[in-house]
N, C-alpha and C positions, 0 to 999 in steps of 0.2 A: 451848782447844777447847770448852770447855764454862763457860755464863757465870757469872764469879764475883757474888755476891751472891744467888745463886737454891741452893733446896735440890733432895737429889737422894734418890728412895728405892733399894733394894736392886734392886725390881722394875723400876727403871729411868724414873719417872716422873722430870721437871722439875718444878720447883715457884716462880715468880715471886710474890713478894708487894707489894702494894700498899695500904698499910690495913690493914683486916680482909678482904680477900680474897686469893686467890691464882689466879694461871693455871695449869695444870695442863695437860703433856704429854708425848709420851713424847723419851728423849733421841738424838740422834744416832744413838748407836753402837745403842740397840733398833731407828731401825729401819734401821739398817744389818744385824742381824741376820735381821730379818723380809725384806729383802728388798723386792720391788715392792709397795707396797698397793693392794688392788685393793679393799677395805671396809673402813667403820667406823661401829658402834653406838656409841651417843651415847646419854650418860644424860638424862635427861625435865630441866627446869626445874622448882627446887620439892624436889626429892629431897633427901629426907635422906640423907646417907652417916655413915658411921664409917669410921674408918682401918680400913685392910684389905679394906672392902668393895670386889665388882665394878664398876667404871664404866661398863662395858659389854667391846666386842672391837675390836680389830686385825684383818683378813685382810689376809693378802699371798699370794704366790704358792705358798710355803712352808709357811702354818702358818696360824692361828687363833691369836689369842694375849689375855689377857684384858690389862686394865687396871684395875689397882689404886688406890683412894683412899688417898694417900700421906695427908691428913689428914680429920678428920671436920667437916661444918659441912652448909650447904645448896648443892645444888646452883642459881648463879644466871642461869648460859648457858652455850651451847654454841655451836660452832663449825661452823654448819648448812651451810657451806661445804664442809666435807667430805663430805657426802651427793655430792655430784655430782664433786669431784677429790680425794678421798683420797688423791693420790699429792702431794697440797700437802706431806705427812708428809714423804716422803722428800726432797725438795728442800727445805723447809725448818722442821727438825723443830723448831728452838728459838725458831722467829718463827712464820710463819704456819699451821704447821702447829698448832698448839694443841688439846685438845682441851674444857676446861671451864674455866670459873673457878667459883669456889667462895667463899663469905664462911663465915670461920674459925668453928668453934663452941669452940676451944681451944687458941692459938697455940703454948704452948708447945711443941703435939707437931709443930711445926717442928727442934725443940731437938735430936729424936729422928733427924733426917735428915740425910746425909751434907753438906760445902761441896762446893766445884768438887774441889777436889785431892784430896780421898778418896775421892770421885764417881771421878776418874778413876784411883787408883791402884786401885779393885775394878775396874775393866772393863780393865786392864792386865794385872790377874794372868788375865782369861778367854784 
């Protein structure tokens, strides 16, 4: 259900690597929680992040919900596609729905992030 070789955080981001970058989004089962998405803020090109920091938000029908920098580097695109179909999320949250990619400032704190199978044995016990 959820692809092996990609990392997963607590907060429920995806994490695909490529190099020194990664693509960043949210998984499945988020936004099968959030429900319909009706928006989505998009952090700036250029942005410095740190893990932990806010990427911007989710709106769905339900809720407001943030998105978290599962790791720290520069922000180097966005996915400006969702300004006008944010509900790309729900239909396809681990392809085209994506929300940044990112070129790593410190890969190891990949290391720090769950695989697919413990990715999905936390969102099994919710």
């Amino acid at each position: 259900m959820y692809p092996t070789g990609w990392r997963y955080s607590k907060e429920h981001e995806w994490i695909s690597r490529d190099g020194d970058t990664v693509r960043i989004g949210i998984t499945d089962f988020a936004q099968q929680e959030l429900g319909d998405i009706v928006y989505v803020e998009l952090p700036e090109a250029g942005r410095e992040i740190k893990a932990g920091d806010t990427l911007g938000t989710i709106e769905s029908v339900k809720a407001v919900s943030e998105i978290f920098a599962p790791v720290s580097g520069t922000v180097e695109s966005v996915n400006s596609g969702l300004d006008e179909t944010p509900e790309v999320i729900n239909r396809d949250p681990h392809g085209d729905g994506w929300y940044c990619t990112v070129r790593l400032a410190n890969a190891a704190e990949l290391d720090a992030l769950m695989d697919a199978d413990a990715y999905a044995s936390l969102v099994a016990k919710t």
